[in-house]
N, C-alpha and C positions, 0 to 999 in steps of 0.2 A: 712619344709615339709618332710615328712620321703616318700622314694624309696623304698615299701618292696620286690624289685624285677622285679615288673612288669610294664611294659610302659604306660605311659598313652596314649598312640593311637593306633589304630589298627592294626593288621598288615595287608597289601596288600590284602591279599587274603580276607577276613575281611570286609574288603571296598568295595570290588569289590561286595561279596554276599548281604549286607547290599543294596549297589545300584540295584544292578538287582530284588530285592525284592521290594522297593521302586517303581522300575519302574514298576513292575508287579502290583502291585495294583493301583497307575495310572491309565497305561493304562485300569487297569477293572474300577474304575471307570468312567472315559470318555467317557468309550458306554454303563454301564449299563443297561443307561433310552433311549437309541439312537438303541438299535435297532428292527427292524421292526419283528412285529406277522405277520408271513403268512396270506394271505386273506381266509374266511373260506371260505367254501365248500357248496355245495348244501346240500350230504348227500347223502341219496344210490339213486341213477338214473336208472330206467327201460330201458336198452339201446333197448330194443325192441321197445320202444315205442320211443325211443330218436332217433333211424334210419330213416333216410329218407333224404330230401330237404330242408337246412336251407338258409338263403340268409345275406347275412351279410349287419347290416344297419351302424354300424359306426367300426371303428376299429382306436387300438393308432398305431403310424408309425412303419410300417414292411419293412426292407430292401426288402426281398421278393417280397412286395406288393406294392412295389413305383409306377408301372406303371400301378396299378388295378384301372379302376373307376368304378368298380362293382365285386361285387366274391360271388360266392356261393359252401356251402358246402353236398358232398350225403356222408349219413354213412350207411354202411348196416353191422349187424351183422353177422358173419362168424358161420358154428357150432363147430368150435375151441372155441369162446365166446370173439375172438378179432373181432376188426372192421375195415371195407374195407373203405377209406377215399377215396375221387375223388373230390380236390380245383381243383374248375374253378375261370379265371380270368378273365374279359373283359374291354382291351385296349381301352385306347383312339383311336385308329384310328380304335376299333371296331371289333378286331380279338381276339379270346378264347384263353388264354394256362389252361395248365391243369397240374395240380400235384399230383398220386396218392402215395397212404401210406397206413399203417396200426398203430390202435393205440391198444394198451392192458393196462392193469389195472398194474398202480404203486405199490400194492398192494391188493392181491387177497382176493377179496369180495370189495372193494373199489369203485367203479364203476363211482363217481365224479373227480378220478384224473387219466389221463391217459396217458402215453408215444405214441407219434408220431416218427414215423420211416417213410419220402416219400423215395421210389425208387429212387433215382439218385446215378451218378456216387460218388459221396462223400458218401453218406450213406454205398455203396459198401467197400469202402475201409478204411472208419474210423467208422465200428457201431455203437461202444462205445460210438462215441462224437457227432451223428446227431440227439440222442433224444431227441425229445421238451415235456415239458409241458404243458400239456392240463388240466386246472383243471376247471372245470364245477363253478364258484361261485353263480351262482343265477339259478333258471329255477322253469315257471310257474308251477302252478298246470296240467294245460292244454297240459304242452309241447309245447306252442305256440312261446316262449318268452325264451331266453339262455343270459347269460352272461359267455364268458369263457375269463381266465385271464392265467398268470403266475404268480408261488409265489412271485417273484420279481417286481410284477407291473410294467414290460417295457412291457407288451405286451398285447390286451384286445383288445376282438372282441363282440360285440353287434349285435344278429342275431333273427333273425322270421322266423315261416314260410313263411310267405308273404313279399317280397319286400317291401311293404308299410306299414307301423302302423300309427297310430293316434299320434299328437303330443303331448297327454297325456301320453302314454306308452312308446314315448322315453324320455321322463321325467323322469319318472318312472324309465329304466335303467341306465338313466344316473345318477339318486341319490342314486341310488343301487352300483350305482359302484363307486360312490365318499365314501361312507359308507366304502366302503372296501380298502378307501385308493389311486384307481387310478387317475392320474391324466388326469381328462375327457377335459380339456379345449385343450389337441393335438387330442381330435377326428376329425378320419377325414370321413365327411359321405360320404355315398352311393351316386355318380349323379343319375341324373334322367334318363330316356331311350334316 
């Protein structure tokens, strides 16, 4: 076997590029098909018409809202073209809290995804890091009837005007929002009064 000089194996450096290349395409193949499309969106929302009294009929589990067995949300548009947020919460033992905020458009003309900022002491001192996700996924023609989620589907609240709907239209949200992904069997509903 003739040696015209050169080694038959790599050198170090060689190997090492060879591997991390290797690993590189690995790892993309292994999430390729594994990772999640954002839930869609409503699409452009008349927040004029979207202002007012919503009352939440189910929601997936919220640190937050551990202690809520009822909550409703007021939105009133500002003529900045953000919005004035006022969550109420009502405790089991029957007492209100309250969290006010404001939310604006993740992107301007966007009107289905929105950044929440509530007043508290944290929001004060970390801005940057207390913005929630607010993205509108579903909402009737009527404006009667919302689903808003987070792209991440850890969080999803199922609201009406009215406290009460028919058990055909919570149906209806709740396979609206299995459609997009969330996992509806941690809903936890509204009690009764």
């Amino acid at each position: 076997m003739a040696n015209n000089g050169k080694s038959r194996f790599w050198s170090p450096g060689k190997v090492l590029l060879a591997l991390a290349v290797c690993a590189g395409v690995l790892a993309a193949c292994s999430t390729s098909g594994t990772r999640e499309v954002a839930p869609k969106t409503a699409g452009k929302v008349d927040l004029k018409r979207y202002q007012g009294t919503w009352y939440e009929l189910a929601r997936l589990p919220m640190f937050f809202q551990r202690n809520c067995v009822q909550s409703e949300a007021h939105y009133g548009v500002k003529p900045d073209g953000t919005v004035d947020v006022l969550n109420r919460c009502k405790t089991a033992d029957g007492t209100w809290e309250e969290a006010h905020g404001t939310a604006t458009q993740q992107v301007a003309g966007e009107t289905d995804k929105l950044w929440v900022v509530f007043d508290n002491w944290f929001s004060k001192i970390a801005p940057g890091l207390t913005k929630g996700d607010y993205w509108i996924i579903d909402l009737d023609s009527g404006y009667n009837q919302v689903i808003v989620g987070t792209p991440d589907r850890k969080f999803l609240w199922l609201m009406s005007r009215t406290p009460d709907v028919s058990e055909s239209v919570k149906e209806q949200m709740v396979s609206r929002a299995q459609q997009q992904g969330f996992d509806t069997s941690r809903l936890i509903w509204r009690s009764a009064d």
